[in-house]
C-alpha positions in Angstrom: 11.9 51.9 70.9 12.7 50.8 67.2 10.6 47.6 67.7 7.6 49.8 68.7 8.0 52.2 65.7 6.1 49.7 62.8 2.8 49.8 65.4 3.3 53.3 66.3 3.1 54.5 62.4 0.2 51.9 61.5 -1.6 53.1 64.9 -1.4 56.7 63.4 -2.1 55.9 59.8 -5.3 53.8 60.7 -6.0 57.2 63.1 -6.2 59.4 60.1 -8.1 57.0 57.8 -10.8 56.8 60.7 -10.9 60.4 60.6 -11.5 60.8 57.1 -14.0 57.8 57.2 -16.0 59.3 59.4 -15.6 63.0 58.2 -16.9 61.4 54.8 -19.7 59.6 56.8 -20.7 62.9 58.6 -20.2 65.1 55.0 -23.1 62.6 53.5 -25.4 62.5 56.4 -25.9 66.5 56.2 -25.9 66.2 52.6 -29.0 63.9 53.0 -30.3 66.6 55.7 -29.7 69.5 53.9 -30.0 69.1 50.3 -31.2 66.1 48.8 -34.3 65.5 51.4 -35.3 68.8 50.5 -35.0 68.4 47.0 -37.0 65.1 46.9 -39.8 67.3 48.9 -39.5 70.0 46.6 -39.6 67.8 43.5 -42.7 66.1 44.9 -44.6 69.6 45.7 -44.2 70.6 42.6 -45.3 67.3 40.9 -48.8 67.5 43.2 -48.9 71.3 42.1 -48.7 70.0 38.4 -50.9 68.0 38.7 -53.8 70.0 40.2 -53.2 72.4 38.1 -53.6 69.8 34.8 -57.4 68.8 36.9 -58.3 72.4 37.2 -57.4 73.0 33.5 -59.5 69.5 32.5 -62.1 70.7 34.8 -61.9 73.9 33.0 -62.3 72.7 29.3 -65.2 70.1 30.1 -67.5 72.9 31.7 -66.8 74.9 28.5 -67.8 72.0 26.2 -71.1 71.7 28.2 -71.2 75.2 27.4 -71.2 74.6 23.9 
């Protein structure tokens, strides 16, 4: 039973080292899912919105030039 011990306790350390690994590699994948995709699409809408909004204003001031 002695002999066996050495494997038995790095069996269970590797065990909880896999767990963790791949609690870690879970944690990041809904991280990814949940908040930093979103983000990136946010970020992006409001970078189109920005930017239609600086053509409208362009738009905007060159019509009142003609105006003028």
């Amino acid at each position: 039973m002695l002999d066996q011990l050495p494997g038995l306790v790095w069996f269970s350390l590797m065990l909880v080292l896999f767990f963790f690994w791949a609690y870690g590699i879970g944690s990041f994948v809904l991280d990814l899912k949940n908040k930093i995709l979103p983000g990136i699409i946010e970020y992006r809408r409001g970078r189109r919105a920005e930017k239609a909004k600086q053509e409208r204003e362009e738009e905007r001031e060159e019509r009142e030039k003609q105006l003028y």
